[in-house]
C-alpha positions as CSV (number, residue, x, y, z in Angstrom):
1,X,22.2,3.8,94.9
2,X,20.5,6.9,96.5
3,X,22.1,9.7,97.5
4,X,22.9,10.2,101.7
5,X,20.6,11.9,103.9
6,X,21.1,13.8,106.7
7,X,20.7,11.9,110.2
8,X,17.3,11.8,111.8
9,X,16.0,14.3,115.2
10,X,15.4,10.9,116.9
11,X,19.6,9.6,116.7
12,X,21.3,11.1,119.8
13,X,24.6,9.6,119.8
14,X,25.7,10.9,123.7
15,X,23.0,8.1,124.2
16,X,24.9,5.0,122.4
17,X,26.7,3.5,125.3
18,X,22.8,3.4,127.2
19,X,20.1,1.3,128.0
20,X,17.0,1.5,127.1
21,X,13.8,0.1,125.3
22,X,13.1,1.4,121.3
23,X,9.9,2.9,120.9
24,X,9.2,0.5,117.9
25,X,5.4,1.8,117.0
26,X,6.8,5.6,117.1
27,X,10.1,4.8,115.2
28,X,8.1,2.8,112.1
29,X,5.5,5.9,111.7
30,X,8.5,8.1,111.7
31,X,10.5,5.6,109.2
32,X,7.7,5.6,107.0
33,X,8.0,9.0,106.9
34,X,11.2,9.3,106.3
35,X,10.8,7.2,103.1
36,X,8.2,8.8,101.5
37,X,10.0,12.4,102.0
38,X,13.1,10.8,100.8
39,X,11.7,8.9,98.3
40,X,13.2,5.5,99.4
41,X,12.1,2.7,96.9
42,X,11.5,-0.8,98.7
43,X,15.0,-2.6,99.6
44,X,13.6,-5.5,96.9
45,X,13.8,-2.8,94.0
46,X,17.6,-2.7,94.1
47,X,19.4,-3.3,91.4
48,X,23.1,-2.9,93.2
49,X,22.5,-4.8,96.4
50,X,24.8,-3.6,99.5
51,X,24.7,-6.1,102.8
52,X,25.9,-4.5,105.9
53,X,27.3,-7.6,108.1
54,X,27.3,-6.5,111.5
55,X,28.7,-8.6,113.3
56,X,28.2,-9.1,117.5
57,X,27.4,-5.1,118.2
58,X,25.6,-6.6,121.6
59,X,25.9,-5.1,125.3
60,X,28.4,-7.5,126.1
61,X,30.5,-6.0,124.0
62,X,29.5,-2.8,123.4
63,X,28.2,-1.1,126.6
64,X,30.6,0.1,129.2
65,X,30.3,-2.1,132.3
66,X,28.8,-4.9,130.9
67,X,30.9,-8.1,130.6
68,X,33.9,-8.2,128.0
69,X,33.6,-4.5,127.0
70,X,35.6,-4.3,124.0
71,X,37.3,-0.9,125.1
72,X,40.0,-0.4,122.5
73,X,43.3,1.6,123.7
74,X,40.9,4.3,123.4
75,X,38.9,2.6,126.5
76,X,35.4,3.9,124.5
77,X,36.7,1.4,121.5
78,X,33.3,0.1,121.2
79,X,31.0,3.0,121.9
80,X,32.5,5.3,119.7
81,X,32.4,2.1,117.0
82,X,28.7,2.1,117.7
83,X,28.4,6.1,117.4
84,X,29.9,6.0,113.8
85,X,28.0,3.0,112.5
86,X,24.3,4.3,113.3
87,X,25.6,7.4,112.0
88,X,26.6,5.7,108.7
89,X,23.3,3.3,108.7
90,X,21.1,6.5,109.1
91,X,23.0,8.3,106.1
92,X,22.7,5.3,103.3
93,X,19.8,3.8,104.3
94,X,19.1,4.3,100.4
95,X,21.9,2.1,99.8
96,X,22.0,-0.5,102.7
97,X,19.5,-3.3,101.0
98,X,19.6,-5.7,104.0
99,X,21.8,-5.8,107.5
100,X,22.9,-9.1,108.5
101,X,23.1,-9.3,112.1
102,X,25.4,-11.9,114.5
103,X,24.6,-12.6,117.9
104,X,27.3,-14.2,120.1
105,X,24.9,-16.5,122.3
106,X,26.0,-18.4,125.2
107,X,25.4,-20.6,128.1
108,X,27.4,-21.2,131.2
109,X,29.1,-24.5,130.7
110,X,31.0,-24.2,127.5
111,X,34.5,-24.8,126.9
112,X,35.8,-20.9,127.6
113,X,33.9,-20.5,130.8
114,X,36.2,-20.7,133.8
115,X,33.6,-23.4,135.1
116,X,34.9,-25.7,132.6
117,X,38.2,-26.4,133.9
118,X,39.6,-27.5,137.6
119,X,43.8,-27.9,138.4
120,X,44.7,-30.0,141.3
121,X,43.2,-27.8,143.9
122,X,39.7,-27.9,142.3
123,X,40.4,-24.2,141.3
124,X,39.1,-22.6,138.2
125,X,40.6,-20.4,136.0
126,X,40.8,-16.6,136.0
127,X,39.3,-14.7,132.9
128,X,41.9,-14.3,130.1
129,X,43.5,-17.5,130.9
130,X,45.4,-18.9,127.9
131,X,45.5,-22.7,127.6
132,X,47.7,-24.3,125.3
133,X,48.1,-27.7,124.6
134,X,51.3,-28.1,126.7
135,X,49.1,-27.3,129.5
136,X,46.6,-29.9,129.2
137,X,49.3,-32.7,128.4
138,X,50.7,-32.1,131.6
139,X,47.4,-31.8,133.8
140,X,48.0,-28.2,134.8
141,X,44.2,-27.7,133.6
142,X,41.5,-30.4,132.9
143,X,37.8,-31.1,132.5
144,X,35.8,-30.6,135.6
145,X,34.4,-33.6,136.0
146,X,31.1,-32.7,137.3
147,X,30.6,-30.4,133.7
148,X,31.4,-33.1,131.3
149,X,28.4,-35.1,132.7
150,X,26.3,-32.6,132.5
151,X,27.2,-32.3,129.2
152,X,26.8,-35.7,127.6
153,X,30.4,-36.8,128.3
154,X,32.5,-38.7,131.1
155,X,35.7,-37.7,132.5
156,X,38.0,-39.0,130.6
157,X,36.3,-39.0,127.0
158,X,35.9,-35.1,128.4
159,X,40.0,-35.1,129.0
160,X,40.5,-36.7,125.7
161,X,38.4,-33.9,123.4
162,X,40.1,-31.1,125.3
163,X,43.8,-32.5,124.5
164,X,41.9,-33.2,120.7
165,X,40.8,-29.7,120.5
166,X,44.3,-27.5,121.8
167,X,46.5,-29.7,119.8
168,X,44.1,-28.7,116.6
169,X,44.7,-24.9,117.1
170,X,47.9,-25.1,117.5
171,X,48.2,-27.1,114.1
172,X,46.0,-24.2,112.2
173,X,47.7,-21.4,114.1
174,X,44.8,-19.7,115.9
175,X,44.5,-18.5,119.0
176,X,44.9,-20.2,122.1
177,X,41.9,-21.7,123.9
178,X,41.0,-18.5,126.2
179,X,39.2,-18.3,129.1
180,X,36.4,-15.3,128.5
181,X,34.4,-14.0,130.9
182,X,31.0,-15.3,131.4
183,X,29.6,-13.3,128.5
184,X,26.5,-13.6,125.9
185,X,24.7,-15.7,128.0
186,X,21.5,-16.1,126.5
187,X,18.3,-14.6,127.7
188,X,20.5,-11.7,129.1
189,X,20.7,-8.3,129.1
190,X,24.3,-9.0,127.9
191,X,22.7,-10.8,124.9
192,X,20.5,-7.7,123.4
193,X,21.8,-5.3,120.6
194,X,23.2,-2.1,121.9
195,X,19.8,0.1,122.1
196,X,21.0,2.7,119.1
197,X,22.2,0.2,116.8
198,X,19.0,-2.1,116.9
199,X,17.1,1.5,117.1
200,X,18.7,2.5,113.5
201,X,18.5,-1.4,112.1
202,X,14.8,-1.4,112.8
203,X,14.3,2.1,111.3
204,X,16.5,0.9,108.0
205,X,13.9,-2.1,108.1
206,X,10.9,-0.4,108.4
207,X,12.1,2.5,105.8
208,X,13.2,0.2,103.0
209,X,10.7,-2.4,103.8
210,X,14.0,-5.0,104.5
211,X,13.9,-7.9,106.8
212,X,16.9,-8.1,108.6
213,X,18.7,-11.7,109.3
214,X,19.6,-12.7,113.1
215,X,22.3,-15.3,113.0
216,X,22.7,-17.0,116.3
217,X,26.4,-18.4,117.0
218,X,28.1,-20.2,119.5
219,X,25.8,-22.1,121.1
220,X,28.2,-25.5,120.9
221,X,29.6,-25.8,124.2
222,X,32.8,-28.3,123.0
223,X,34.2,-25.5,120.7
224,X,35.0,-21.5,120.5
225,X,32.7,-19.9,117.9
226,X,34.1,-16.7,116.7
227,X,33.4,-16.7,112.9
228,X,30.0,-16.8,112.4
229,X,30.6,-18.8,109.2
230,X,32.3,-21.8,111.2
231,X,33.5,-22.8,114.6
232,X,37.2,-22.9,115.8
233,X,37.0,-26.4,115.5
234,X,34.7,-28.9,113.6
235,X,35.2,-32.0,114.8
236,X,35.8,-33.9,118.1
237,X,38.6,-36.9,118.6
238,X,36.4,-39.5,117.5
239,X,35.6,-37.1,113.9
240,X,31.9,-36.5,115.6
241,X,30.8,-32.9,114.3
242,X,30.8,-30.0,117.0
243,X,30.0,-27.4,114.8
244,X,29.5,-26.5,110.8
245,X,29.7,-24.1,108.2
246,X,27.2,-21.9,108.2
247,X,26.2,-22.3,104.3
248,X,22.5,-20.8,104.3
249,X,24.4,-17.4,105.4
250,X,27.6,-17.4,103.2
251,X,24.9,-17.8,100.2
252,X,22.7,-15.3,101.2
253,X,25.5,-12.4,101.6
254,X,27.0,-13.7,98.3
255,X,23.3,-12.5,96.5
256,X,24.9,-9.3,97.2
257,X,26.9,-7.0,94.9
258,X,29.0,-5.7,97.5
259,X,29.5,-6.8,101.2
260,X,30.0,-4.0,104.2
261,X,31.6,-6.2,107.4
262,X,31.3,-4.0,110.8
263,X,31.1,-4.9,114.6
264,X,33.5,-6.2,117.2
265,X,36.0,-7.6,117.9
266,X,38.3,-6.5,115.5
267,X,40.7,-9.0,116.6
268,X,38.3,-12.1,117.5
269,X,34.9,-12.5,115.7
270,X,34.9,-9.9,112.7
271,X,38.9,-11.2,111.8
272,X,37.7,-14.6,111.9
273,X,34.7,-14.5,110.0
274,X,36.1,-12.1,107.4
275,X,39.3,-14.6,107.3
276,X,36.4,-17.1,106.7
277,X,34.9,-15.7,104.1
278,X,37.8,-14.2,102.4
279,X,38.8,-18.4,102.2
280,X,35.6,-20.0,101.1
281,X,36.0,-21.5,97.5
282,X,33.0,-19.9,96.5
283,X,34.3,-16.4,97.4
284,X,37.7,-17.0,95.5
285,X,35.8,-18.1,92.4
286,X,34.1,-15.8,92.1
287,X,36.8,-13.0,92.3
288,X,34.4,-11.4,94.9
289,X,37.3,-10.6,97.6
290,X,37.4,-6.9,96.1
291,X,33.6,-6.7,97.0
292,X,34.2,-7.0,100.5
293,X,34.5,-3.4,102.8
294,X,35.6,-3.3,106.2
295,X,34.7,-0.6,107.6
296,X,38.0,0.2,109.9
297,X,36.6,2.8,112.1
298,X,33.1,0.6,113.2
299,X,35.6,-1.8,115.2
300,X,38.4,-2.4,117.9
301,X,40.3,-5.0,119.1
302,X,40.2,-6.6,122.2
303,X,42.1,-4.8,125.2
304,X,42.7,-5.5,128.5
305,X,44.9,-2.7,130.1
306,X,47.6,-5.4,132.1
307,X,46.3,-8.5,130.6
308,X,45.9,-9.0,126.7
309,X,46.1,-6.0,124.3
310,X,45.2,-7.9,120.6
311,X,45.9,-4.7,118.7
312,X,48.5,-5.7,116.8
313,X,47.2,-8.9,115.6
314,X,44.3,-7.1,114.4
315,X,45.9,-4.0,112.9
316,X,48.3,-6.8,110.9
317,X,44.9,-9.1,109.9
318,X,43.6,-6.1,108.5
319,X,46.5,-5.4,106.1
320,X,46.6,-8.7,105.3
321,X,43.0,-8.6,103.8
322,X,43.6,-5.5,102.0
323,X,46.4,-7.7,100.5
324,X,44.2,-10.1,99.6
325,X,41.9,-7.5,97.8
326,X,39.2,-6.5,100.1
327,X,38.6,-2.6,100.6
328,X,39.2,-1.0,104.1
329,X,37.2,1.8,104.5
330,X,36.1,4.4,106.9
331,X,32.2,4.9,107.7
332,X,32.8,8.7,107.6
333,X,34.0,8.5,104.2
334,X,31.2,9.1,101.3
335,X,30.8,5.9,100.1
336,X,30.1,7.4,96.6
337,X,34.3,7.7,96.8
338,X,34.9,4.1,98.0
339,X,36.9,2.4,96.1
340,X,36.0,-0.6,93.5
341,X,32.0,-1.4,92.5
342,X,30.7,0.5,95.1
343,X,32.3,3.4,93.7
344,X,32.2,2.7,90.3
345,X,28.4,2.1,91.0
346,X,28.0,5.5,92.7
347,X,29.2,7.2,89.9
348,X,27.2,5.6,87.2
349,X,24.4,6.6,89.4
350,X,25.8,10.1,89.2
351,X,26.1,10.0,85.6
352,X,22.6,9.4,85.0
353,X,21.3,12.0,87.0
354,X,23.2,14.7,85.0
355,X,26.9,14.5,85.9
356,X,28.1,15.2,89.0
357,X,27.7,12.9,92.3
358,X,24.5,13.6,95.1
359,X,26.4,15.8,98.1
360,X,24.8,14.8,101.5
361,X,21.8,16.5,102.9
362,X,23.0,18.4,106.1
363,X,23.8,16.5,108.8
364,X,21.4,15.8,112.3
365,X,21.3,17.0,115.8
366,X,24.6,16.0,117.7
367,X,25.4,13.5,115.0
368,X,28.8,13.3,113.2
369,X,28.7,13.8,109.1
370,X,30.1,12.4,106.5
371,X,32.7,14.5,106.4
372,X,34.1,13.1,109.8
């Protein structure tokens, strides 16, 4: 593991909750640059590998005004998320071998777009409905019947997957079926990475010569898709699949020594897919819970001031993963005094160099150090 740098003239955090295009051809001269002063050895030369999982950091999300803004009780929840992990990527792009990147991708007809559902009055409902399966057995909200055929399915077979699928997260204890927003819908702006995050990704790529993964989810539109290593729900009432496990991505993260989980929502798609992963048989073999880092200060929670407020469930996940032995962290924190083998790693590293741990370089223009 390399030592941190100081953050690059080109990262202007007041410009993270923005718009705009990267300069890509500018940004790989000056990462190239940036490696050879540094002396950054090729991502594939690492012998402690360090994924960063980052997990939906899209406009939707992440950019005030766009459509489920994850705001946090702080109302800038997800900005200031995204402010801290460029900030973090910039200063351990020695030690990030590869991002892994999520993309929440939608279309309009799915089965948590208001278009979905009609009550008596041919109504739909209003974002942040909650439908339970109580609600379905007695008809307050069904199929529209006009959406199931254009999605493969008649009326009633339509009816009968819908009382399938509330009944079966309400027997594994997830959330209710929610109605979100019209939200990641693909080909939109709404889809794209928030400009400064894909900014630093492509600069960690080009600098440690590291392709980064894209994992698509979500695209089923009979199920809810949070956890990017599995949908909500598998199987429709006949046992037909409507979604898998995600196995190609679960084994490329576990090539890892160490797994660094960021991104939003605290209290949707990073709980569920770190509850995921935290479960898989393969993980708990391999002892590898006490590799995982979640990095507490690169996320929020869902919050709707009025409406839904998912703090709580998120704050208690949370524990309940440190129970279960994986690290929460901060991104301002040196990670050379992480706990477990990132740590433990960072000091051997020290060791060898003559004793005594690599302070950070200085910090950047405008942007926050490591010593938060």
């Amino acid at each position: 593991m390399g030592p941190e740098l100081r953050l690059p003239d080109h990262y202007d955090p007041r410009r993270v909750g923005e718009v705009w295009p990267v300069p890509y051809e500018r940004r790989a001269r000056e990462a190239r640059a940036w490696a050879a002063a540094h002396g950054l050895q090729p991502a594939c030369e690492d012998r402690f590998r360090v994924a960063l999982l980052a997990i939906d950091l899209q406009n939707t999300f992440c950019t005030p005004s766009f459509e489920l803004f994850v705001a946090g009780r702080s109302g800038q929840g997800a900005v200031e998320d995204s402010r801290r992990l460029c900030a973090f990527v910039y200063r351990n792009l020695a030690r990030l071998t590869r991002i892994f990147v999520t993309l929440d991708t939608h279309q309009p007809m799915q089965i948590f777009h208001a278009i979905f559902f009609t009550d008596e009055q041919g109504e739909s409902p209003p974002p942040y409905t909650q439908i339970s399966a109580e609600d379905v057995e007695r008809g307050r909200w069904r199929p529209r019947p006009e959406v199931a055929l254009a999605l493969g399915m008649d009326e009633e077979a339509a009816l009968g997957h819908l009382r399938h699928y509330t009944r079966k997260l309400a027997g594994t204890g997830k959330y209710q079926l929610t109605v979100w927003p019209y939200h990641a819908l693909l080909g939109g702006i709404g889809h794209a990475l928030v400009s400064a995050v894909e900014e630093a990704f492509f600069f960690h790529a080009i600098a440690r010569t590291s392709q980064p993964w894209l994992e698509i989810k979500g695209r089923s539109p009979w199920t809810e898709h949070y956890s990017v290593l599995g949908p909500e729900v598998s199987e429709d009432a006949r046992g037909n699949p409507i979604g898998e496990r995600n196995v190609a991505l679960l084994e490329a993260l576990l090539e890892h020594d160490a797994i660094i989980v960021a991104g939003q929502a605290k209290s949707h798609c990073v709980a569920w897919t770190v509850e995921d992963l935290l479960a898989d048989p393969r993980v708990q073999e391999r002892g590898f819970a006490g590799r995982v880092y979640l990095l507490e200060d690169c996320t929020s929670p869902v919050v709707v001031p009025g409406v839904v407020d998912f703090t709580e469930q998120a704050e208690a996940t949370f524990r309940r993963f440190a129970a279960l032995g994986a690290h929460v962290v901060r991104s301002t924190q040196p990670m050379d005094a992480w706990p477990g083998v990132i740590g433990e790693q960072a000091g051997r590293v020290a060791k060898a160099r003559g004793g005594s741990k690599a302070p950070a370089r200085g910090g950047g223009r405008g942007g926050e150090t490591s010593a938060g």
